[in-house]
N, C-alpha and C positions, 0 to 999 in steps of 0.2 A: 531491649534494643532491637532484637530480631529473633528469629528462628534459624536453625539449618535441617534440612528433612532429606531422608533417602528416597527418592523417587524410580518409576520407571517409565521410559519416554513409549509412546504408539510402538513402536520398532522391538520393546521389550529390553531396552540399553537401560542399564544403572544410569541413574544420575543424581548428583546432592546439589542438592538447592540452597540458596541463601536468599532470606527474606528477610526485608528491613522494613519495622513495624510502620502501619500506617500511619499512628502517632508519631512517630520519630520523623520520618519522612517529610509531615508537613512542616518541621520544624524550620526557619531558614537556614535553607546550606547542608544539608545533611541527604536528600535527594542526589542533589549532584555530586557529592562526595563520595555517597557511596556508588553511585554510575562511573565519574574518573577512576577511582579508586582499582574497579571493577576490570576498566579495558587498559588503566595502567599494570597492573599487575598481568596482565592479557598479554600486553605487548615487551612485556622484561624477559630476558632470553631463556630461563626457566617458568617462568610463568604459566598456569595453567589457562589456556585457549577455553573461550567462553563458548557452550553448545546451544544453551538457550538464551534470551532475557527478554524485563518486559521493565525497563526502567520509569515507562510515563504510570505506569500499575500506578496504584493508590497505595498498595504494600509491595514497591520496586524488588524485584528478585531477579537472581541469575543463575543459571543453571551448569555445571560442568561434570563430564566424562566422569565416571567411578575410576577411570585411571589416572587420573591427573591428582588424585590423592585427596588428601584434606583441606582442600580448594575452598571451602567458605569459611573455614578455621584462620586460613590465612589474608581472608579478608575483611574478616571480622576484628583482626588483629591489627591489621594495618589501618585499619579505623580507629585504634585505640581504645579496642574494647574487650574484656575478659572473654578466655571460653575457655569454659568447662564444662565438658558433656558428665553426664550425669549417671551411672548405670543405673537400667532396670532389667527385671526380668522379659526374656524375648517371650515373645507368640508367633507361633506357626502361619504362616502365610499360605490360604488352600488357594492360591491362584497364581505360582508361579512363574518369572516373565521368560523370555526366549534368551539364548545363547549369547554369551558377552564375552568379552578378552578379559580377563583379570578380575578381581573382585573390587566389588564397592570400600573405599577409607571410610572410620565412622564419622558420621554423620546424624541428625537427631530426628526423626520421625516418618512420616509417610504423607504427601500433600494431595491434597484434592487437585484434581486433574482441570484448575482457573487459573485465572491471571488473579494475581494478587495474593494475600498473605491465605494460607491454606489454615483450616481448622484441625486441633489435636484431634486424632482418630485412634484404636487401636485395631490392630490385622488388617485387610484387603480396604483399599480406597474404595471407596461408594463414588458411581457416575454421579455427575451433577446434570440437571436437570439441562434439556440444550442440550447437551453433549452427547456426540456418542459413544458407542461402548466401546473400550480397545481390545482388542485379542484377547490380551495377558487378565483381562480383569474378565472373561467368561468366563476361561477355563477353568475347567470342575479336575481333571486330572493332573500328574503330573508332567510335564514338557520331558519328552527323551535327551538324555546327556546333557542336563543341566549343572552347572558347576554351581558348589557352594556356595552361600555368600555369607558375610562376616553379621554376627549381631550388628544392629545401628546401636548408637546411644541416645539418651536422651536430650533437649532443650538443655544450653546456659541455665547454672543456677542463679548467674550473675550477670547485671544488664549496667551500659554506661549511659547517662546523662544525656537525652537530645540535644538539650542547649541550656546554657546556663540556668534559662528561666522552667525549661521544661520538665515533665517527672520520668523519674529511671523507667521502664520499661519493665515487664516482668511476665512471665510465660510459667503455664505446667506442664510438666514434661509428658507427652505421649508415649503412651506403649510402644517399642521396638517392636522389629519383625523380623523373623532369621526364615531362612528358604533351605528347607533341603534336598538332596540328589544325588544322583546315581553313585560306584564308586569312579574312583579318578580314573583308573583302567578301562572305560566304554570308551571305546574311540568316536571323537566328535558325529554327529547326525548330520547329512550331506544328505537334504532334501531333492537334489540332483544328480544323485550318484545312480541310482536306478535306469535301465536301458529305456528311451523312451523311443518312438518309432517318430520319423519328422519327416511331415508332407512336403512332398518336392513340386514344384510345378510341372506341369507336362510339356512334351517336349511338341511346339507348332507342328500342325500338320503342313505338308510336303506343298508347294507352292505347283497348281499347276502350270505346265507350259505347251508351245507349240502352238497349234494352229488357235485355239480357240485365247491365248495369252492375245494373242496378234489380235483378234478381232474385240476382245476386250478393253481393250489400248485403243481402237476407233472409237470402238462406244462411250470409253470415258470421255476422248476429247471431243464427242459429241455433245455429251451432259454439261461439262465444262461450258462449250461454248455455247448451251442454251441456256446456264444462267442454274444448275440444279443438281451440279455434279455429287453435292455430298447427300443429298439422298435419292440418287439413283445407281451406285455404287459401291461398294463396301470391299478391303481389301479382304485379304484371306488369313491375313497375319493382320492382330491389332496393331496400331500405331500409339506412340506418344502424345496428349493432347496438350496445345501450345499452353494454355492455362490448365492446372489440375484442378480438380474438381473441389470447394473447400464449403460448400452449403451442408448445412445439417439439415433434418427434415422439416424443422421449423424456419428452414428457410435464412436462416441469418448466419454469417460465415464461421465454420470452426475455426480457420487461423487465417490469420491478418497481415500481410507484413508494418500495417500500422501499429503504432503507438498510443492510442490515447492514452489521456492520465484516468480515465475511467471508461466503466465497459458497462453501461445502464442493464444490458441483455442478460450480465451475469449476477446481476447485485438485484433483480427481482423479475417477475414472472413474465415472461415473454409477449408483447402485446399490451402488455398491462398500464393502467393508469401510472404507476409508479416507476416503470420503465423509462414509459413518455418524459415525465416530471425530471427525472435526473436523464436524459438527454436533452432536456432544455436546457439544463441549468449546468452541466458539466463541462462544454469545452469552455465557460468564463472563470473555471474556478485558473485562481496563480498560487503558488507556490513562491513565497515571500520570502530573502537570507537579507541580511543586514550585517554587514562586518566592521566593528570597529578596531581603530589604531589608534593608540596613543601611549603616553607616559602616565604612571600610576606617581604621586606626590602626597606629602604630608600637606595636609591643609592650613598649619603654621610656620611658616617660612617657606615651602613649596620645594620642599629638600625630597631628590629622588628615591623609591624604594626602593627602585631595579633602573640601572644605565639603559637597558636594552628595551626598545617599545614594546606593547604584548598587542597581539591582535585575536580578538576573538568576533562566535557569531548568535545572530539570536534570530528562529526562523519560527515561518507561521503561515497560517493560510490569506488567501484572498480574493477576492470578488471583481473583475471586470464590471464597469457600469454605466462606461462611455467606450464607445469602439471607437474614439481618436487616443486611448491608452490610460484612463483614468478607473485606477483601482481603489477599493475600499481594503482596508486589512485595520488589525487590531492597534494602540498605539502604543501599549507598553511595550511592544514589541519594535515596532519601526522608529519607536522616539521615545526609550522609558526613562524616567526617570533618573536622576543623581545615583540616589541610593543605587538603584538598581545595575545602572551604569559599571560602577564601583564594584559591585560586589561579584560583577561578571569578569574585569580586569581583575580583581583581585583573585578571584579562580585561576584564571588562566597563569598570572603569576606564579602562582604555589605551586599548579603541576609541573609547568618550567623547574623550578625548583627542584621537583623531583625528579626529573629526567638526569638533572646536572647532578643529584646525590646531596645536596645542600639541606635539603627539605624530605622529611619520612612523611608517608603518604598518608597513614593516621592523624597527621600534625596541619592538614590540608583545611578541614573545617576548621580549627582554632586559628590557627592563621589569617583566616577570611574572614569572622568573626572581630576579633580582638583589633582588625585594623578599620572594617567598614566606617565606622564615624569617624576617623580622624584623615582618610584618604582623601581625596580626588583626582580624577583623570583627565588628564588635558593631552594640549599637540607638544611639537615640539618644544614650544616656549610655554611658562607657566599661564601665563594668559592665553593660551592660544585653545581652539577645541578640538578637541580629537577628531582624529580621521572618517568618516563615513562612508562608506560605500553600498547599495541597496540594488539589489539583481529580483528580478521574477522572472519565473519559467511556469510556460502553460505544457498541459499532457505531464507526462512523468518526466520528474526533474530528478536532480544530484545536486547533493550539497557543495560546495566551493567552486561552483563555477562560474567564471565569471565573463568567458566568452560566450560564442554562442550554443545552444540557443538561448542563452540566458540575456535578458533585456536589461540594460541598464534603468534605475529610475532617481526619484525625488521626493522627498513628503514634502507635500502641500501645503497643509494644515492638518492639526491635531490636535483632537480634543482629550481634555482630561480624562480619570478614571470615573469622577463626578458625574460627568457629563456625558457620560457614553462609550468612553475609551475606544473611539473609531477617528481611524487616521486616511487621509486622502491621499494615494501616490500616483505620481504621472511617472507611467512607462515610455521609454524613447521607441514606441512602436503605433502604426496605427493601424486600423482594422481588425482590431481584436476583438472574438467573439463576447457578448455581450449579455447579460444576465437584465433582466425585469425586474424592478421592486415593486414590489405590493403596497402601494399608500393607504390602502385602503383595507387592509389585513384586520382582522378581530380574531383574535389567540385568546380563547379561554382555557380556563383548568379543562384536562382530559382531552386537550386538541392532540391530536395527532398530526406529525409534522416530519420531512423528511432531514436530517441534516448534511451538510458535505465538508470536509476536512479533507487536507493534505494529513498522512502519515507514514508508518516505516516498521518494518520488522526488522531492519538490520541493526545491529549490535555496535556499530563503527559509526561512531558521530562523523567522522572525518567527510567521509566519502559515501555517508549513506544516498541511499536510493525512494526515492517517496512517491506514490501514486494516491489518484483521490477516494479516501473511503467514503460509504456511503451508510445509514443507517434510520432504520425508523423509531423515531422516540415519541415520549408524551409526554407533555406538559401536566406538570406535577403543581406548580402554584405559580402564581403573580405575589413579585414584591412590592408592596403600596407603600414599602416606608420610602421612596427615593422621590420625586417627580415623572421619572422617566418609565417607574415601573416593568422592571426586566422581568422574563419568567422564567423559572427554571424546570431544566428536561430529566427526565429519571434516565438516561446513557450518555455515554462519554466517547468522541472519538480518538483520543489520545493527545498529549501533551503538544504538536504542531498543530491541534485542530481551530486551536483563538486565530480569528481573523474567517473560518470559514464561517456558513450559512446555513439557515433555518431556510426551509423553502413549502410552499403550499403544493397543493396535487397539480397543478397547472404548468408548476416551478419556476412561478415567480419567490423572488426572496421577500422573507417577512421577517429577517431577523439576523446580526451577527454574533456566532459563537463568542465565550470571553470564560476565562476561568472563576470560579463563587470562589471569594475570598473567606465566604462563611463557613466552607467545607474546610475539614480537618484535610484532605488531600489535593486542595485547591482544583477540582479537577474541573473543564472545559464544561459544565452545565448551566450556565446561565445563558442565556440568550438578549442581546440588549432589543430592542425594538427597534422595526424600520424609521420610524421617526424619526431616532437620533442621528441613523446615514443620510438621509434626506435631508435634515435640519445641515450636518457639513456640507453636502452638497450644493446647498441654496448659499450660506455661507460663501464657500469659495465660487460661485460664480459656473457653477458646470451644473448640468443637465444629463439626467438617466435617461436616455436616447439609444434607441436598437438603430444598426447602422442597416445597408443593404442588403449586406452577405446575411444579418441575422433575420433578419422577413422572409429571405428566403429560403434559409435553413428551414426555421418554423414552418414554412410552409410544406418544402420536402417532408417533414416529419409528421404535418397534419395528411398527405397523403399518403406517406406508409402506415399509417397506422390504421389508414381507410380502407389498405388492400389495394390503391391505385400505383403501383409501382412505375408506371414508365409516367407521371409526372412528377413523382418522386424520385427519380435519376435527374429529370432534368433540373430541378430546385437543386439537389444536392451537388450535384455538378456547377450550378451558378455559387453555389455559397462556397463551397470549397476555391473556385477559383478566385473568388472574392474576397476570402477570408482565411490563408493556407492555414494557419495556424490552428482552425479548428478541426480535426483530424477525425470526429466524430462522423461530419458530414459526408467524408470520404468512406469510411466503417459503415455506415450506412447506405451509401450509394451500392456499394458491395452488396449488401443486405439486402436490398429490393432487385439488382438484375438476378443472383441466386433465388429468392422466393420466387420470379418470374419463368424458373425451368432453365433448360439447356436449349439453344434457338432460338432464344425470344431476347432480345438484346436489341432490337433494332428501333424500334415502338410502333411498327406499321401494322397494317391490320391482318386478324390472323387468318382470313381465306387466302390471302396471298401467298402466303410459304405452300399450301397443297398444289393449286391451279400452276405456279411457276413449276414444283417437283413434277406434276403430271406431264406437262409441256415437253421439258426437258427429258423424261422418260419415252412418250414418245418418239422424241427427235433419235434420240438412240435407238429404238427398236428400228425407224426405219433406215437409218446407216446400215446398223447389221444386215438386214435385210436386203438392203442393194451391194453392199459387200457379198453377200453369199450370192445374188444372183449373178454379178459379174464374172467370181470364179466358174460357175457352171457353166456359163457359157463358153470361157474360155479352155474349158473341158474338153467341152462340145466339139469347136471349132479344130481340135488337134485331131480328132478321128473323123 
């Protein structure tokens, strides 16, 4: 069924992990059982608070505190599944981690430091490859005042069933690890207890005054009024500048008060072909939720299974492709199926269920299970169809919202899974930044290609928070057995990423994400072909058309990349005004008056700022100058 492993996080904290085998996982219903299962027990008033997880993994696991006890014991159980850890004999651990509150509860091994189900090891984790090293797995000595910790045990000897059809699961138990240290009497190590010396600013020098303040005060309003005050003068005390300074030395801003849903600058090499590509193609990406309402029914006689309606959601990425509001996203998603329909109401039932104390939370997949074929979901009336409601949000969105900035929308039309499984939605918005397809794209094995997904680290389905990833993959094969011939990519952006895009170095799209049903963990690597989005879009009558705001985008962008900054202010300037919602435009407008230096903001030519500074220097010198010879005269004339 799974594993449970002792782990220890970067920071050097205990933690036990719970991982649910890949095989089980792909099983139906056994994924999201063990996720609810995971933040139900989360949210129960004793319940242990979740520190890590990575639920789209291919072997979904969660991670919790060493203090929160035997936290995957208790969710393994609540799954309706045996655990019996196993003893073996411990091994000494030569890389002890740093300082924790209380000891680790047993738990069964030690995980490699990925996403997904970890291999048996015995003593210290081996980095994996990519990754880097953490503290705790260098060090060669032992950490001062480290407290004990308890032997692990080993893996379940006993595993339960995926699914009726599926086979038990079965693991060998790795070697434990036991850590020793000092005795209990060393009083804790206070890395900041030590006297440290701390540099103070110094304190301005003394402001001059008197006679020559007075004739400084002329000269400035000399400067001033020839047009060149701030470089023919300088106070004596720094001042505050109305904007702080926020360019790094490559010129592109360190902090933003914007938001986009992606940051090209950070997700690949600055300048770079690949930068350009995902700033083409990033402010059209949408962030797709779809919420359905209705009653769950017996499908003979249409007899209710719960009085009360259940509402859930089912979200995903999406592609802008007409800027009067016409998006491409995935369609099992925006429009799936019966079955699928059903078996998402019948979740939501069950965890109801167990909120009310009616339903144990083990009993969550059987439940689901044992009713899919005999259900359906309708509206109010048995004839009627359930509720629909369909929001996108561009830049970084939140799930369940359903004001603004979230956009109301509509599916169009939708093609089967057959056919392409690409659905057409009209946003009630227009002028939205606008993505390119590539009609003409040729994707062979070994092409490298960039992809874009919406995804989420956060733990809380509810109210998570999603920005757009970014990732370079390669095509690993073409399937010839379809008509449509998809290809699949060797990386995954995680379970929101169906409905996002394959895109070329240019970053026009050649292709939408979709999960390979062929894979044991269903995961997001197939990629359909632009043809199938194209073939809906001829179909429903619309047209992959870049609107104004995005010519000029592109254009701003093909001049910063040129090193022509002030007509790349002004492109980006036109498109953001043209286009608010691409926020890109804006981040980059930024981008290029910063690469441009401090003073240079204006776009005029640059002899002009000296010859004006000179002038105005001048005109000062000679103010003072009849200011001094006035008093002497006036000396003069007293004796």
């Amino acid at each position: 069924m799974g594993k449970a492993w002792a782990a220890i996080d970067e920071q050097g904290r205990f933690v036990s992990v719970a991982v649910l085998d890949a095989t089980v996982a792909a099983a139906p219903g056994w994924r999201e059982a063990f996720a609810e299962v995971a933040n139900a027990l989360a949210q129960s008033p004793d319940g242990p608070p979740i520190t890590y997880a990575d639920f789209s993994a291919a072997a979904p696991w969660v991670a919790y505190a060493a203090e929160a006890g035997p936290a995957p014991e208790k969710l393994f159980r609540a799954l309706g599944v045996e655990y019996q850890p196993v003893p073996a004999a411990p091994r000494p651990v030569s890389a002890p981690p740093q300082p924790v509150s209380g000891v680790p509860q047993p738990v069964s091994g030690v995980p490699q430091p990925v996403s997904g189900v970890p291999q048996p090891v015995s003593g210290v984790p081996q980095p994996v490859v990519d990754m880097p090293h953490a503290p705790w797995a260098v060090q060669s000595a032992a950490i001062p005042n480290q407290p004990p910790a308890h032997p692990v045990s080993a893996a379940p000897a006993s595993s339960a069933p995926a699914s009726p059809a599926g086979p038990a699961g079965h693991d060998v138990a790795p070697t434990p690890a036991t850590v020793s240290g000092p005795p209990a009497d060393v009083p804790p190590f206070d890395p900041y207890a030590a006297p440290v010396r701390r540099i103070k600013p110094s304190a301005p020098p003394k402001r001059r005054t008197g006679l020559w303040a007075g004739v400084a005060a002329l000269a400035l309003v000399a400067v001033v009024g020839g047009g060149a005050g701030i470089y023919a003068l300088s106070s004596d005390e720094p001042g505050e500048p109305e904007t702080p300074p926020t360019a790094t030395s490559s010129g592109f801003p360190a902090a933003t008060p914007l938001a986009p849903g992606l940051k090209p600058w950070a997700q690949a090499a600055l300048r770079s072909p690949e930068e350009r590509a995902l700033a083409v193609a990033g402010p059209s990406m949408v962030f797709v939720e779809v919420m359905f309402t209705g009653y769950v029914r017996n499908k003979a006689g249409g007899a209710l299974l719960d009085k009360a309606p259940v509402t859930f959601s089912r979200r995903c990425s999406g592609v802008v492709v007409q800027h009067e509001g016409y998006v491409l996203s995935n369609s099992q998603c925006v429009q799936p199926t019966p079955d699928v329909l059903v078996g998402g109401a019948l979740n939501a039932v069950a965890n109801r269920l167990v909120a009310e104390g009616s339903l144990q939370a083990k009993d969550i997949s059987t439940y689901t299970r044992t009713r899919l074929n005999t259900s359906v979901l309708t509206g109010a009336n048995a004839g009627d169809q359930p509720e629909t409601r369909l929001y996108g949000q561009l830049n970084i969105a939140k799930g369940e919202v359903t004001d603004s900035p979230a956009i109301a929308g509509t599916v169009v039309r939708a093609l089967p899974i057959e056919a392409g499984n690409v659905a057409l939605i009209k946003l009630e918005q227009k002028n939205l930044p606008t993505s390119e397809l590539n009609t003409s794209a040729s994707v062979n094995p070994e092409t490298s290609l960039l992809v874009l997904g919406y995804g989420t680290t956060d733990t809380s389905f509810r109210a998570a928070t999603y920005t757009v990833l970014s990732k370079t993959v390669t095509v690993t094969g073409i399937d010839s057995s379809t008509p449509l011939n998809p290809y699949r990519i060797n990386e995954d952006l995680g379970l929101y990423s169906r409905g996002g895009i394959a895109i070329d170095p240019s970053g026009r799209v050649v292709g939408m994400l979709d999960n390979d049903v062929l894979r044991p963990d269903k995961a997001n690597r197939l990629v359909v072909p632009v043809s199938a989005m194209t073939a809906l879009l001829q179909a429903a009558g619309v047209t992959n058309a870049l609107g104004k705001a995005d010519n000029q985008y592109r254009s701003g962008l093909d001049a910063y990349f040129a090193g022509d900054e002030s007509t790349a202010i002004a492109r980006f300037d036109e498109a953001a005004r043209n286009s608010p919602a691409n926020l890109l435009a804006q981040s980059y407008r930024q981008a290029a008056v910063d690469s441009r230096g401090p003073g240079d903001d204006s776009g005029g030519s640059s002899w002009a700022v000296p010859v004006i500074a000179a002038a105005g220097g001048a005109l000062a010198v000679a103010v003072v100058v009849a200011v001094a010879m006035l008093l002497a005269r006036r000396r003069n004339s007293r004796f």
